[in-house]
C-alpha positions in Angstrom: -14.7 -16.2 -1.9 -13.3 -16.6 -5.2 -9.9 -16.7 -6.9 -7.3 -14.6 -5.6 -7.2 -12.4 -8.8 -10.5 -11.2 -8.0 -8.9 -9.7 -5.0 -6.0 -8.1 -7.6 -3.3 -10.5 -6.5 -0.5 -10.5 -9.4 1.3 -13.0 -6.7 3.1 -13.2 -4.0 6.8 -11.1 -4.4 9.9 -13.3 -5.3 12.3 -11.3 -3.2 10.8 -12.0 -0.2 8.2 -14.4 1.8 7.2 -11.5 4.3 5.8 -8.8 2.0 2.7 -10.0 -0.1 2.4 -7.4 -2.8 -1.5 -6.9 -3.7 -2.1 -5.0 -7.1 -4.8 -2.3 -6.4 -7.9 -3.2 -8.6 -11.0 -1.9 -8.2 -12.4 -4.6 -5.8 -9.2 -4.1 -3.7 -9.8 -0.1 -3.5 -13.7 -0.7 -2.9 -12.9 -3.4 0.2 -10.8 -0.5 1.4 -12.0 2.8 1.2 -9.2 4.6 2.5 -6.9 3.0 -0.6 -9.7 5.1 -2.8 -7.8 8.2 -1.6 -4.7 7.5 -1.2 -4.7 5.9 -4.7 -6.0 9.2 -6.5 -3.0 10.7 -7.6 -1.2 9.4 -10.5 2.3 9.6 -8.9 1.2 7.6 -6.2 2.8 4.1 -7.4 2.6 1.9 -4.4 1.4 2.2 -0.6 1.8 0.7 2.5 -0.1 0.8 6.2 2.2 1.9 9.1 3.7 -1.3 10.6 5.6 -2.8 13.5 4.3 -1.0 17.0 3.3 2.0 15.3 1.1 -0.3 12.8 -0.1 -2.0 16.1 -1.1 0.8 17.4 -2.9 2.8 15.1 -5.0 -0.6 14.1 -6.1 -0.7 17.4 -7.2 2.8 18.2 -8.9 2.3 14.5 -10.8 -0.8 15.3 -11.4 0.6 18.9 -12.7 3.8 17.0 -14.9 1.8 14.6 -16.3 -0.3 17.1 -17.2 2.3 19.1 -18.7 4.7 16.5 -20.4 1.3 14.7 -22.1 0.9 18.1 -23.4 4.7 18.2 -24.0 4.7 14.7 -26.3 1.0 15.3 -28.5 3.4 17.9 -29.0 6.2 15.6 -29.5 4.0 11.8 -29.7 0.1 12.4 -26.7 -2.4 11.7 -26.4 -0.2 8.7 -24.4 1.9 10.9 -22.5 -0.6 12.3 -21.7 -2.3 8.9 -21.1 0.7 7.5 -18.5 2.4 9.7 -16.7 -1.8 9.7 -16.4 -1.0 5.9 -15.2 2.5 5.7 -12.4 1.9 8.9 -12.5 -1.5 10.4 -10.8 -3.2 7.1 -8.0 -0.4 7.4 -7.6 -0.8 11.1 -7.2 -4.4 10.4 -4.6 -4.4 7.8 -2.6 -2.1 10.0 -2.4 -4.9 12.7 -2.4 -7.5 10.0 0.9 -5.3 8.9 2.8 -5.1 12.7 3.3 -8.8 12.3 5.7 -10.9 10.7 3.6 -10.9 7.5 2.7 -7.8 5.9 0.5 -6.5 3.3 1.5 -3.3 0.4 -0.2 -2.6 -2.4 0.8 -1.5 -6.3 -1.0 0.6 -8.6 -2.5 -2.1 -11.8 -0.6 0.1 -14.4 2.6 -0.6 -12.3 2.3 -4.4 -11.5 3.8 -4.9 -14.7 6.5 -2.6 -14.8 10.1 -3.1 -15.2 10.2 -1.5 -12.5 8.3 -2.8 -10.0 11.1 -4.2 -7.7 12.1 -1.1 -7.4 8.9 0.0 -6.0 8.6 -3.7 -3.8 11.8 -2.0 -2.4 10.5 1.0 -1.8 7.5 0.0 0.3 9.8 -2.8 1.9 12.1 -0.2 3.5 8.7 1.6 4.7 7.3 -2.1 6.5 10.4 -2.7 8.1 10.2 1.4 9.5 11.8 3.8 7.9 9.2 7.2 7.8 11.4 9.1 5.7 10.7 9.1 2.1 14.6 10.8 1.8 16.0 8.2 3.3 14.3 5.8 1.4 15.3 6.9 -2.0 18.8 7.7 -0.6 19.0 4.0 0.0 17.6 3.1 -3.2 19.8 5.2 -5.1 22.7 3.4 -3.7 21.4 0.1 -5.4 19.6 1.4 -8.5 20.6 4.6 -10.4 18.7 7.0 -13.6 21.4 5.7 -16.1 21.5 1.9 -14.8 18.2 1.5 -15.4 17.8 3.4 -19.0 15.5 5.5 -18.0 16.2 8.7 -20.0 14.3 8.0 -23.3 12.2 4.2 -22.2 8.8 4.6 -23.8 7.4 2.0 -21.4 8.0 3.9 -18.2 4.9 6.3 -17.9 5.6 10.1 -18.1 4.5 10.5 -14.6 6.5 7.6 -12.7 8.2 9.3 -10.2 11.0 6.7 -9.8 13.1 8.7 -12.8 12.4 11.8 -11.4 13.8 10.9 -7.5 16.5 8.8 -9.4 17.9 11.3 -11.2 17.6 14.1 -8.3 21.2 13.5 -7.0 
């Protein structure tokens, strides 16, 4: 299969054994489609499947979906079908069960996985695994531990002009 960085592992996070932060190359976006969408917009920094039951299942009804249209789809086209609907969904519907265990997976834009910033947004998608929905909440929380002035971000020519952490950090 290869090294790990082929995958866009920048390694496993220091902070905690249970999240395994994966930097989203191009392999990692082209093994998962979805992550091609979900990836598009610059402000989009970091992303996580649902976990815990919910992660469950979702997984489920998406594997039980893919299987199920894989088999229709093998009718119509060939295994082409099937392979093809396994790449689209069935990766997805696998990380979301992968994700309701103890072990989970989140992902990081490239340009980020080298940020000063970055445990920031390992916190951010942490909060999410372990079930919070709201992103208010979320950056309520994280404004408690990290703040705009803490972390010189007012005039830091490393931090890219569209990160959204300074924006939701100074928003008090």
């Amino acid at each position: 299969m290869g090294s790990s960085r082929a995958w866009g592992r920048n390694g496993a996070s220091t902070t905690s054994p249970d999240v395994w932060f994966v930097t989203l190359s191009t392999t990692v976006r082209l093994a998962f489609p979805p992550l091609l969408l979900s990836s598009l917009p610059k402000r989009a920094i970091g992303f996580s499947y649902p976990s815990g039951r919910e992660g469950r299942m979702l997984g489920l009804a998406l594997l039980s979906t893919t299987l199920l249209m894989g088999f229709l789809l093998d009718h119509v086209i060939g295994i082409a079908g099937f392979l093809l609907m396994a790449w689209v969904t069935g990766g997805t519907g696998a990380l979301m069960v992968y994700n309701s265990t103890r072990r989970r997976i989140a992902f990081v834009k490239s340009y980020c996985s080298t940020c000063r910033l970055r445990p920031l947004i390992e916190h951010h998608e942490r909060m999410h695994l372990e079930g919070e929905p709201s992103e208010d909440a979320v950056w309520a929380e994280a404004r408690k531990v990290y703040s705009y002035e803490g972390l010189s971000l007012a005039n830091d020519p490393k931090i890219c002009v569209f990160c959204p952490i300074a924006k939701k950090l100074r928003a008090n």
